[in-house]
N, C-alpha and C positions, 0 to 999 in steps of 0.2 A: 675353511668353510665347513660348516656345518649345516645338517636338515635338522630341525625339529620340527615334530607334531606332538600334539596335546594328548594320542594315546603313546606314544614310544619316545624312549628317551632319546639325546641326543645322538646323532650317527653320523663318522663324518665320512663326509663325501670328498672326492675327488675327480678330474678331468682324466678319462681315459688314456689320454695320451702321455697322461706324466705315467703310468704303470709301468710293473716290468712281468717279464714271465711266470706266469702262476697269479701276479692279483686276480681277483674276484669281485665280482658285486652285484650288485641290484639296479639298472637305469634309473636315476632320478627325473632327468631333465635332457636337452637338447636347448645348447644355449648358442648361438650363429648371431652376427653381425647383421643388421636391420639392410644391408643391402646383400645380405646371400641367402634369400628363402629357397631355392635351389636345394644349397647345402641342406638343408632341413628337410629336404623333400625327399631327398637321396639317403639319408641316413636312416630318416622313416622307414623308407621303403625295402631298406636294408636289413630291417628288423630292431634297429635300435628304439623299440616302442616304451616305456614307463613302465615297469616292471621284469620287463626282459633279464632273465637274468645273463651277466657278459664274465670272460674268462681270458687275456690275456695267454695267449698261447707259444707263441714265436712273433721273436722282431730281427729284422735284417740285421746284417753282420757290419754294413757299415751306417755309421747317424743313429741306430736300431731302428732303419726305416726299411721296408714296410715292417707295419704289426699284422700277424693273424689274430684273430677273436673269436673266439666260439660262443656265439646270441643264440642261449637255448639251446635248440639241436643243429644249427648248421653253421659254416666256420665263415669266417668276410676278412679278405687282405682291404688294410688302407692305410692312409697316411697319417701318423702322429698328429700333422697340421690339422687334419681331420675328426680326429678322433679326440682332440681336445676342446670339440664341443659337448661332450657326452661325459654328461657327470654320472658319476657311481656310487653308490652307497657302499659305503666298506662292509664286506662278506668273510673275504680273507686276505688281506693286506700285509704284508712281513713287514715291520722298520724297519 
């Protein structure tokens, strides 16, 4: 999946939760299930706003569940399940 806009070339983006330790990126989007505005609510609120920049910090040792994130200047433990509403704009992504 890819973002494009008409000033910047293509970027691509990714679901938060597929990362691993050290990706990087930019919030694109918050994309949730038409019956979990909750989830959307919570994530907002969390800091995961449209431009936020997110970082991929620590993931648990087993499933790599939980991940910590660092949005901006402050850190948020949550669930892969979770955090693969939250698309990212590639920043620094290893292959």
């Amino acid at each position: 999946m890819t973002l494009e806009t008409a000033d910047q070339p293509t970027v691509p983006h990714w679901p938060l939760g597929e990362g691993r330790v050290g990706d990087a990126g930019i919030v694109t989007d918050i994309v949730t299930a038409d019956d979990q505005p909750e989830l959307e609510r919570l994530l907002l609120e969390m800091g995961f706003v449209e431009g936020a920049r997110v970082e991929l910090i620590h993931e648990g040792p087993m499933g790599r569940d939980p991940i910590a994130v660092k949005v901006d200047d402050m850190r948020v433990a949550l669930r892969r399940r979770e955090a693969g509403c939250i698309m990212v704009a590639s920043d620094s992504r290893p292959s």
